[in-house]
C-alpha positions in Angstrom: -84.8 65.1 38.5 -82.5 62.9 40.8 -79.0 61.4 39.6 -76.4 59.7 41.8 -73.4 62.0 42.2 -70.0 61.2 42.2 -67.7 64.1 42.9 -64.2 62.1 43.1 -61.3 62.8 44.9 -60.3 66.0 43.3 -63.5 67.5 43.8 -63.9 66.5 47.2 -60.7 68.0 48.0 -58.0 70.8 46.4 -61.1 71.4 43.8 -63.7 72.1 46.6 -64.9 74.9 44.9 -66.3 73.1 41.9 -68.4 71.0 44.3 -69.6 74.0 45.9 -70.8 75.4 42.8 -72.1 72.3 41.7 -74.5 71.7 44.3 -75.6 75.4 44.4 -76.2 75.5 41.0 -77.9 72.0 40.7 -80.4 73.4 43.5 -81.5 76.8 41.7 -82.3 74.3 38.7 -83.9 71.5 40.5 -81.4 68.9 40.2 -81.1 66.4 42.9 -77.6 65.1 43.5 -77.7 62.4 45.6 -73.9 61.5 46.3 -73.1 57.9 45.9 -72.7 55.7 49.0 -69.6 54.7 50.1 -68.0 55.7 46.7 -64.5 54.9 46.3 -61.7 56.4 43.9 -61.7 55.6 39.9 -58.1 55.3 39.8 -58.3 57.0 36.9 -54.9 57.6 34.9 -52.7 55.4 36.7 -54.7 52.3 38.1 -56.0 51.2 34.2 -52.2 50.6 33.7 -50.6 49.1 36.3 -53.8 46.5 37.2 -56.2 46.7 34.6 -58.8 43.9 36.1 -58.6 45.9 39.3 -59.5 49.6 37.8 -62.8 47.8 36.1 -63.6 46.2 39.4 -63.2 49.4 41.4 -65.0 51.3 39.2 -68.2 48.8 38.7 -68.1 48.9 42.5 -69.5 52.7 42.4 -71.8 51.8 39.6 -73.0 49.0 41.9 -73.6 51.3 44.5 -75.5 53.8 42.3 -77.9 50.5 41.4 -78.8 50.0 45.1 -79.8 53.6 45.4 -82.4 52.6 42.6 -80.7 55.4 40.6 -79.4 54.6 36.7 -77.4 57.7 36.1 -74.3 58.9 38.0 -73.2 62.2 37.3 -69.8 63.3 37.6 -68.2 66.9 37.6 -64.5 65.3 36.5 -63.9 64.4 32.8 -61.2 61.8 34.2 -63.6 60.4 36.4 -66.3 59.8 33.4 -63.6 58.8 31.8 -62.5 56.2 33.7 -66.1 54.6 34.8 -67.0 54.7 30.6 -63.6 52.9 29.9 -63.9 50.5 33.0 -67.7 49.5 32.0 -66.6 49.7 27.9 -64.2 46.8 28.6 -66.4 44.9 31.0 -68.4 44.9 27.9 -66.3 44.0 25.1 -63.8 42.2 26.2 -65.0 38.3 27.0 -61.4 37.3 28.6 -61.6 40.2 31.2 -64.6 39.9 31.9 -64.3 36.5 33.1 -61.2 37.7 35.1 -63.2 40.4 36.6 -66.1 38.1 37.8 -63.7 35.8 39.4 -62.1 38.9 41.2 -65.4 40.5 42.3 -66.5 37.1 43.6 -68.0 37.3 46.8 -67.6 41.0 47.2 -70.4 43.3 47.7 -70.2 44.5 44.2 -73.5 42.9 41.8 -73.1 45.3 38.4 -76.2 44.7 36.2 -75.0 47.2 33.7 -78.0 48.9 34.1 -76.0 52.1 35.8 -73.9 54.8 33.5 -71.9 57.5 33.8 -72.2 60.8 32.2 -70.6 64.1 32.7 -72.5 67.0 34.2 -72.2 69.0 31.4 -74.2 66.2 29.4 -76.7 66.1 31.8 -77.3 70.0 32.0 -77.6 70.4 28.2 -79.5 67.0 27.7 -81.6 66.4 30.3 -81.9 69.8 31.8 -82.2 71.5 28.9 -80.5 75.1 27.3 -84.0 76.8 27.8 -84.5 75.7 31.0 -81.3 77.2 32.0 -81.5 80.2 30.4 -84.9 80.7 32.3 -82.8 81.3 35.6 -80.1 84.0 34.0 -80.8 87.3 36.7 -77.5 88.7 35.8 -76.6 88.6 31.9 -73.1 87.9 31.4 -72.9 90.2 28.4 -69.2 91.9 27.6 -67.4 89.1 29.0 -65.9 87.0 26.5 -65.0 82.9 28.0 -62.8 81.1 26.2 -64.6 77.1 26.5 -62.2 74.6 27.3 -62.8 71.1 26.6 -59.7 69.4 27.7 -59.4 65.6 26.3 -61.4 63.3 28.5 -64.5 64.5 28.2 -64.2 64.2 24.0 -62.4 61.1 23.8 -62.2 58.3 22.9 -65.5 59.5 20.9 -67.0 55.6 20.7 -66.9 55.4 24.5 -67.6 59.0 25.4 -70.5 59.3 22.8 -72.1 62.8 23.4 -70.6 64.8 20.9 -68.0 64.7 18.3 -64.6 64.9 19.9 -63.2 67.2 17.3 -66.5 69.5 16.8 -68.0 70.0 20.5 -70.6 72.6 21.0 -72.2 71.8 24.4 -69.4 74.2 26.1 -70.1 77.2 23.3 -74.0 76.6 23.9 -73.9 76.9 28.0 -71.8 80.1 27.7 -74.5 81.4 25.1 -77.1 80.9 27.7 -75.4 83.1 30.2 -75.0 86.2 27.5 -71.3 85.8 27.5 -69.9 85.6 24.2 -68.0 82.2 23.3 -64.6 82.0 22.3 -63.2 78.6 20.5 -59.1 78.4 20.3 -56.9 76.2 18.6 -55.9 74.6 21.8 -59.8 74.0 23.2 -59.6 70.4 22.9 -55.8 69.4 23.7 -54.7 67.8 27.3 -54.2 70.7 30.0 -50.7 68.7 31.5 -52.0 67.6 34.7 -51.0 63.9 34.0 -47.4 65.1 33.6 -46.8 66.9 36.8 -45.8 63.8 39.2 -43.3 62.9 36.8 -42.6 65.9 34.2 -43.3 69.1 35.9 -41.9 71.6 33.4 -44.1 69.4 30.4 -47.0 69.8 32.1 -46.8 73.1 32.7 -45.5 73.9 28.8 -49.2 72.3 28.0 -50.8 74.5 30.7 -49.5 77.2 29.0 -50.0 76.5 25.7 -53.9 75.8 26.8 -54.2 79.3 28.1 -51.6 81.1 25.8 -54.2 80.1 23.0 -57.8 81.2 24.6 -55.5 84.5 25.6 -55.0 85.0 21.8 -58.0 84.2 20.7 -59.3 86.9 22.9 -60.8 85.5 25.9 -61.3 87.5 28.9 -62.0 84.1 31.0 -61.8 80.3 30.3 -64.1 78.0 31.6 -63.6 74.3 31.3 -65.5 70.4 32.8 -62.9 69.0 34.8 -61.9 69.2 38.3 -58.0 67.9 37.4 -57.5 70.5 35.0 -59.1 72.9 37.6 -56.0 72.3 39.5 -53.9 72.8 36.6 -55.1 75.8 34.9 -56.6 77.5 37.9 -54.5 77.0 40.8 -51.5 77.1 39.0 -51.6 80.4 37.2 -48.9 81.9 39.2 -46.0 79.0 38.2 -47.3 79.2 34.5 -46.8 82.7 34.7 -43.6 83.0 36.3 -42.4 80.0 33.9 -42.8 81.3 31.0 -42.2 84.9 32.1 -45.2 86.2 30.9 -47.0 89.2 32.5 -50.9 88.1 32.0 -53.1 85.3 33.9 -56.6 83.8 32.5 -58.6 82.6 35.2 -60.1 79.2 34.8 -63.6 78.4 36.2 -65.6 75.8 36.4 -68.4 75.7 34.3 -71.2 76.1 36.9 -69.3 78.8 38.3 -69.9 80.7 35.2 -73.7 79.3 35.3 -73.7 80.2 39.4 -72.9 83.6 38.4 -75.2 84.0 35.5 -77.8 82.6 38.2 -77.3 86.1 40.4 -74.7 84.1 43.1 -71.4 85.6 44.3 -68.1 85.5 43.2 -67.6 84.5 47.2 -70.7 82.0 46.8 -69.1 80.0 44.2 -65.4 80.0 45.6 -63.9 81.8 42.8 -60.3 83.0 43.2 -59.2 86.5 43.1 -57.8 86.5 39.4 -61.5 85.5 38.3 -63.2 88.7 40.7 -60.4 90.5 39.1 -61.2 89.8 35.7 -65.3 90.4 36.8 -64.7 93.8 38.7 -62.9 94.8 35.4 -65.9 94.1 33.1 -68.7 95.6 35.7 
């Protein structure tokens, strides 16, 4: 199977690692990622406020892009990225008055939308189109003992009307891909709440308050691990254990993977393959 991939800016740079284990995993399963040309950034989380017209613009540009590859599915590994190219094409849609303002903007350009290109998140696409069974097919190394708390941060879920893989409130897809791996699944009260990375230009202690308060719960709920779908809150739960612990004065960490780390390593790969840090190898050497 061959999507159009769009890694975005976060996963093309401080989250390298979950483009490394993207690609690895996407080859032991047989999907083709074929990176969009030229792609630019989604301006996700900022750009949609200050210049509305110009975020749907920018974002049909990459879904232009993906129709000259021939290719009607892009694929992204960030939940703000899908995010932002489901909102951008959800307006474009509905909205007559901005559409018109749009058209007149793109005038000209290079960018020709036919709204026949979407965007979906990888996890859809491993779980839909993939397929559970097909996955579980490539386990070597059975995950079982380790228990992975599965983080679904907001972006992915909502809003459900423009999202619309799975009910934002009740999400299973997470729960199911650990399952394949023989890990055991752990839900939390805090699974589906924001992970504070849009707070840290402006509200550093806030965002890390919600960081914590993300892995505080999966900690209490007994998971050994978290995994979670988005390269932002990779940055925000994973890199930033160290100032979430010494914040809150707290003598614990949870790693935070990405969820084809967890696959990766379900697949027989190395910790080393997949770029995991050294609270994650910890965590691993612990449960054998």
């Amino acid at each position: 199977m061959k999507v159009a991939y769009y890694p975005g800016c976060a996963t093309h740079g401080l989250s390298k690692d979950v483009d490394i284990a993207t690609k690895k995993v996407a080859e032991v399963l047989g999907l083709e990622l074929v990176e969009v040309e030229d792609w630019n950034c989604c301006g996700g989380g900022f750009l949609d406020e200050k210049d509305e017209d110009a975020h749907v613009a920018l974002n049909l540009r990459n879904l232009s892009n993906v129709e000259k590859m021939g290719l009607d599915k892009m694929v992204t590994p960030c939940s703000v990225c899908l995010g932002s190219h489901r909102l951008a094409t959800y307006k474009y849609n509905e909205n007559k008055d901005l559409r018109k303002r749009v058209d007149k903007r793109i005038s000209g350009t290079s960018i020709k939308y036919e709204n026949k290109a979407t965007a979906e998140h990888l996890v859809w696409v491993l779980v839909r189109d993939v397929g559970l069974e097909n996955i579980k097919k490539h386990v070597k190394r059975s995950l079982n003992g380790l228990k992975v708390g599965a983080y679904y941060g907001c972006q992915m879920l909502r809003p459900e009307q423009i999202m619309g893989f799975e009910l934002s409130f009740k999400p299973h897809s997470l729960q199911d891909l650990i399952s394949v791996t023989g890990a055991t699944p752990v839900m939390f009260p805090m699974a589906t709440a924001c992970c504070g990375f849009p707070l840290m230009g402006s509200n550093p202690k806030g965002g890390l308050k919600l960081a914590f308060n993300v892995l505080n719960s999966a900690k209490s709920s007994g998971a050994d691990i978290m995994i979670h779908p988005c390269s932002l809150c990779h940055l925000q739960l994973d890199t930033l254990q160290d100032k979430v612990k010494n914040e809150f004065n707290v003598g614990w960490t949870l790693p935070a993977i990405y969820i084809t780390q967890l696959l990766g390593l379900s697949f027989g790969l190395s910790p080393e393959d997949l770029g995991l840090g050294n609270y994650a190898k910890g965590v691993l050497k612990q449960k054998g």
